[in-house]
C-alpha positions in Angstrom: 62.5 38.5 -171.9 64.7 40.3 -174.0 64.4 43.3 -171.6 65.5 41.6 -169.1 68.3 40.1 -171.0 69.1 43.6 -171.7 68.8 45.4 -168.3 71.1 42.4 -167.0 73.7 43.7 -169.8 73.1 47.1 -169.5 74.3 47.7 -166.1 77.8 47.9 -166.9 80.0 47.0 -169.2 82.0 43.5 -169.3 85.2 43.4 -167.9 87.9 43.2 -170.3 90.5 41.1 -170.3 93.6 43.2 -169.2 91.5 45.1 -167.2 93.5 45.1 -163.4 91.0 46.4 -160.7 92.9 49.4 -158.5 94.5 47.9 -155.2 92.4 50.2 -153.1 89.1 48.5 -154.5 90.8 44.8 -154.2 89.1 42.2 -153.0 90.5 39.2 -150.8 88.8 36.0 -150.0 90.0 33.7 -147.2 88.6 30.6 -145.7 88.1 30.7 -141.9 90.9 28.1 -141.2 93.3 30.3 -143.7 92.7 33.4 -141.6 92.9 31.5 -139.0 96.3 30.6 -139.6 97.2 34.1 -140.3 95.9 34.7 -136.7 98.2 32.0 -134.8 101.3 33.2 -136.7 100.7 37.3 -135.8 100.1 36.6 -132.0 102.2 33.5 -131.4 105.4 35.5 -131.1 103.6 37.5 -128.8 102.5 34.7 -126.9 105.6 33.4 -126.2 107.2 36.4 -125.4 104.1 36.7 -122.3 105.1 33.2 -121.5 108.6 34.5 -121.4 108.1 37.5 -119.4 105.2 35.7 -116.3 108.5 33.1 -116.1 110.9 36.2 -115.4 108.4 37.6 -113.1 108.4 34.0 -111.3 111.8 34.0 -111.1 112.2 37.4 -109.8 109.3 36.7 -107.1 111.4 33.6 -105.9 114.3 35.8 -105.5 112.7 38.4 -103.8 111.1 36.1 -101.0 114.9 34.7 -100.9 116.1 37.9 -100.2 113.4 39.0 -97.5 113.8 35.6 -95.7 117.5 36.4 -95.5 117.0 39.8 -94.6 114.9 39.1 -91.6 117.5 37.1 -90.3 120.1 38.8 -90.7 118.3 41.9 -88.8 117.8 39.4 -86.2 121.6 38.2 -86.0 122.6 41.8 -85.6 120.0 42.7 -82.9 121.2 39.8 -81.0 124.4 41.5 -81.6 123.9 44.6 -80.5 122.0 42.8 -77.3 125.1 40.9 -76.7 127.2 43.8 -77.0 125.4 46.3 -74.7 125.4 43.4 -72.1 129.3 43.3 -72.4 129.5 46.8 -72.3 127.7 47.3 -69.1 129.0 44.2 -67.8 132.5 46.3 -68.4 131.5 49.3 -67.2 130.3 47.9 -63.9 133.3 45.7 -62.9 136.0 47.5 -61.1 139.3 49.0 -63.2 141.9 47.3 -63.4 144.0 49.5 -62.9 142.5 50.4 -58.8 145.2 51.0 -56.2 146.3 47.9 -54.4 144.6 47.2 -51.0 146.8 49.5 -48.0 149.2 47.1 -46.4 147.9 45.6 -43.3 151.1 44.4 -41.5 153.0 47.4 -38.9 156.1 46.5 -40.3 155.0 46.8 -44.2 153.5 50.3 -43.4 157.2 51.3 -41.9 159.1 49.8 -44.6 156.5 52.2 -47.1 156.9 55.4 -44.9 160.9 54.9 -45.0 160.9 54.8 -48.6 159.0 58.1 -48.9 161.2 59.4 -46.1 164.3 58.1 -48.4 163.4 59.1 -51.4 162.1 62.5 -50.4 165.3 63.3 -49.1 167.9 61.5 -51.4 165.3 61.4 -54.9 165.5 58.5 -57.3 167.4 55.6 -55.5 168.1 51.9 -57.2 166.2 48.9 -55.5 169.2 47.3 -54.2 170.6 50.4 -52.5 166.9 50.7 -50.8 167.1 47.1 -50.1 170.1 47.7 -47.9 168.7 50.9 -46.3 166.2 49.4 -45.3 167.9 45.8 -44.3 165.9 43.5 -46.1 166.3 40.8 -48.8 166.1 41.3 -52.4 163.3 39.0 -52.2 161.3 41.3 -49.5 161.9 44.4 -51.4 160.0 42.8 -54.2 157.4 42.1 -52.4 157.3 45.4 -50.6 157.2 46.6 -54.3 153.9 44.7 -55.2 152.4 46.8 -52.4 153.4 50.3 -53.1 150.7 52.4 -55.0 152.3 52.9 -58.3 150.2 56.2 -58.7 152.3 57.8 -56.1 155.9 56.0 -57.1 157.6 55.3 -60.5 159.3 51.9 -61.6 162.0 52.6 -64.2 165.8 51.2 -65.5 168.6 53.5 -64.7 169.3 55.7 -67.9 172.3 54.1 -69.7 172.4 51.2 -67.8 169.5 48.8 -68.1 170.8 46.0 -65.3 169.4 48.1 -62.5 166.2 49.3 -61.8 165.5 53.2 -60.3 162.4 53.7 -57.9 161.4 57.2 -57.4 158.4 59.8 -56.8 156.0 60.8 -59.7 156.4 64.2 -60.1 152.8 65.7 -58.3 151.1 68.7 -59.3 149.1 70.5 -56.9 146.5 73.1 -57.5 
């Protein structure tokens, strides 16, 4: 027995009382719900910024189909647009100018009254309204109405320089090739 009580002894010696183990060598014990508790408190931060980031990708995925929905109409509206306004376009392109020559005079009288004012104003250049009036003896009234027939391609419409109570019909100026 006393062998034994010996080899138990003889294995080392007995710690001493100041003796402080080196920190490499130290030894922690921990329950299971202690480390457990060291657990929850290193990832919980983490956790909740996951929780924080899936909610900012939600977000951002709501926006995004927001934004797609409103893009796809809005590329509708402006092909509609562009429909519409190719339609106008050709619609413009295919009515007659504005600006086409009046239809020829049909009356015998109206087509003498036109060939006496070229005759007049070939002869005599610019000459007011109410002077051609009384060349050709007809009313202020008719020589308005001549007026609306003549093709203003061929004749010029314009107020006397320096006085602007009368007006001065004359020839365009024509240039031939």
């Amino acid at each position: 027995m006393l062998n034994r009580a010996s080899a138990i002894y003889g294995f080392g010696q007995s710690p001493k009382a100041d003796f402080v183990p080196p920190s490499e060598e130290a030894v922690f014990i921990l329950t299971t719900s202690q480390f457990q508790e060291i657990i929850n408190r290193a990832i919980q931060p983490l956790q909740d910024e996951v929780r924080d980031l899936k909610a900012t990708v939600a977000r951002q995925e709501e926006k995004i189909a927001a934004l797609e929905t409103t893009e796809v109409k809005d590329v509708d509206r402006i092909c509609l647009d562009i429909a519409y306004d190719r339609q106008r376009l050709a619609k413009l392109e295919s009515c007659p100018s504005t600006t086409a020559p009046p239809a020829p005079p049909r009356g015998e009288k109206t087509i003498a009254r036109i060939a006496k004012i070229d005759e007049v104003l070939k002869n005599r250049g610019a000459t007011t309204l109410k002077e051609m009036g009384r060349i050709l003896k007809i009313s202020s009234k008719e020589m308005n109405r001549l007026l609306a027939k003549l093709d203003m391609r061929r004749y010029e419409l314009h107020y006397r320089p320096g006085d602007n109570r009368e007006k001065v019909l004359r020839l365009k100026v024509q240039i031939r090739p």
